[in-house]
C-alpha positions as CSV (number, residue, x, y, z in Angstrom):
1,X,-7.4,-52.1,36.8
2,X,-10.9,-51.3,35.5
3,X,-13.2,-54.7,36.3
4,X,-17.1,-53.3,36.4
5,X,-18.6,-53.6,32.7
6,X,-19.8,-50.3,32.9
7,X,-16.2,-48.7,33.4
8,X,-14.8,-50.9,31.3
9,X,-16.9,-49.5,28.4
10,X,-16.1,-46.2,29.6
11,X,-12.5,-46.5,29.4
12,X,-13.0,-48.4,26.1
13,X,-14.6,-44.9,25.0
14,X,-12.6,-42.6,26.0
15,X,-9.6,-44.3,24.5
16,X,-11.4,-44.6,21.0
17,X,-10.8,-40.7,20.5
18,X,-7.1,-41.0,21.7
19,X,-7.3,-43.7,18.4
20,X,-8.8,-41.9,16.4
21,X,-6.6,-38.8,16.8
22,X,-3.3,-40.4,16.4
23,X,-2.7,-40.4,12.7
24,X,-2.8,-36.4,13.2
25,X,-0.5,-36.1,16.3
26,X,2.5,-35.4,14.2
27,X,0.6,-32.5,12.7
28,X,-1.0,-31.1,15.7
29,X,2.3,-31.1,17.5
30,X,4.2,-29.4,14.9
31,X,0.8,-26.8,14.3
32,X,1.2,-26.2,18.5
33,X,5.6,-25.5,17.6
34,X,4.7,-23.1,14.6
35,X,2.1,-21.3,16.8
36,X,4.2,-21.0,19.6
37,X,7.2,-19.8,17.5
38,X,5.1,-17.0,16.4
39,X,4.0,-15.7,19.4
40,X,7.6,-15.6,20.6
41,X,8.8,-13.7,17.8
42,X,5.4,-11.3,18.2
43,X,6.8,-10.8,21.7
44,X,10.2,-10.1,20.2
45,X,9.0,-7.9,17.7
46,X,6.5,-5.8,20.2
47,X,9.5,-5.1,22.5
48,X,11.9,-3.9,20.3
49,X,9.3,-1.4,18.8
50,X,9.2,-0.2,22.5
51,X,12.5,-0.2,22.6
52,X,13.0,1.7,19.7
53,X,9.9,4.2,20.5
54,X,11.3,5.3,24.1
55,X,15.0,6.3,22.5
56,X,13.4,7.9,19.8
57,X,11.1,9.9,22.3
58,X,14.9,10.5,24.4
59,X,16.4,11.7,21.6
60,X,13.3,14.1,20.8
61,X,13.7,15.3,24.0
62,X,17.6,16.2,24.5
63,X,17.1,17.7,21.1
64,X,14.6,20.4,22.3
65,X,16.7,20.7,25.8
66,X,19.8,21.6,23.7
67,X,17.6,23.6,21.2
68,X,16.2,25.9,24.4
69,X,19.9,26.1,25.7
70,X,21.3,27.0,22.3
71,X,18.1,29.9,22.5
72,X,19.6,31.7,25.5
73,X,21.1,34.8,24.6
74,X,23.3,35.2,28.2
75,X,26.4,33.3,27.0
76,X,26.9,32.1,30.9
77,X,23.5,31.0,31.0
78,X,24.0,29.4,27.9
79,X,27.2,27.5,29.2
80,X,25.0,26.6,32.6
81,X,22.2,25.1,30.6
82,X,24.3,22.8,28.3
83,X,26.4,21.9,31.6
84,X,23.5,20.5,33.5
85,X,22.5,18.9,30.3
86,X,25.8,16.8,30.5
87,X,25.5,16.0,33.8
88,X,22.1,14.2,33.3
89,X,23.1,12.7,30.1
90,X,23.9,9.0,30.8
């Protein structure tokens, strides 16, 4: 409990704001949800476009390893190339 005058006009002060501000909590509360929200679904929305970018860049890339197997004119080579391409495919 606050008894010196001085305090107690201090804590008289810095309650006026927390006053003051009230009528608005509603608002600022829901303002803090709705900007929260969003970052969650720019987080969302940044990851699956990394998602999407890396199996795009893996399907580039099995596509040019089959293209330079398909490009071998030894038939057994050929067969050797796409072979090891199976075995690393997941």
């Amino acid at each position: 409990m606050v008894t010196h005058p001085a305090l107690m006009l201090f804590a008289s002060r810095s309650l006026a704001w927390c006053d003051r501000l009230a009528p608005f909590a509603p608002g600022l509360v829901g303002a803090a949800g709705v900007l929260a929200l969003l970052l969650a679904f720019q987080q969302v929305v940044a990851s699956s476009v990394e998602s999407s970018q890396a199996r795009h860049r893996a399907s580039a890339e099995r596509g040019d390893a089959v293209w330079r197997c398909n490009a071998l004119r030894v038939a057994p080579q050929r067969a050797a190339c796409m072979a090891q391409l199976e075995a690393l495919a997941p």
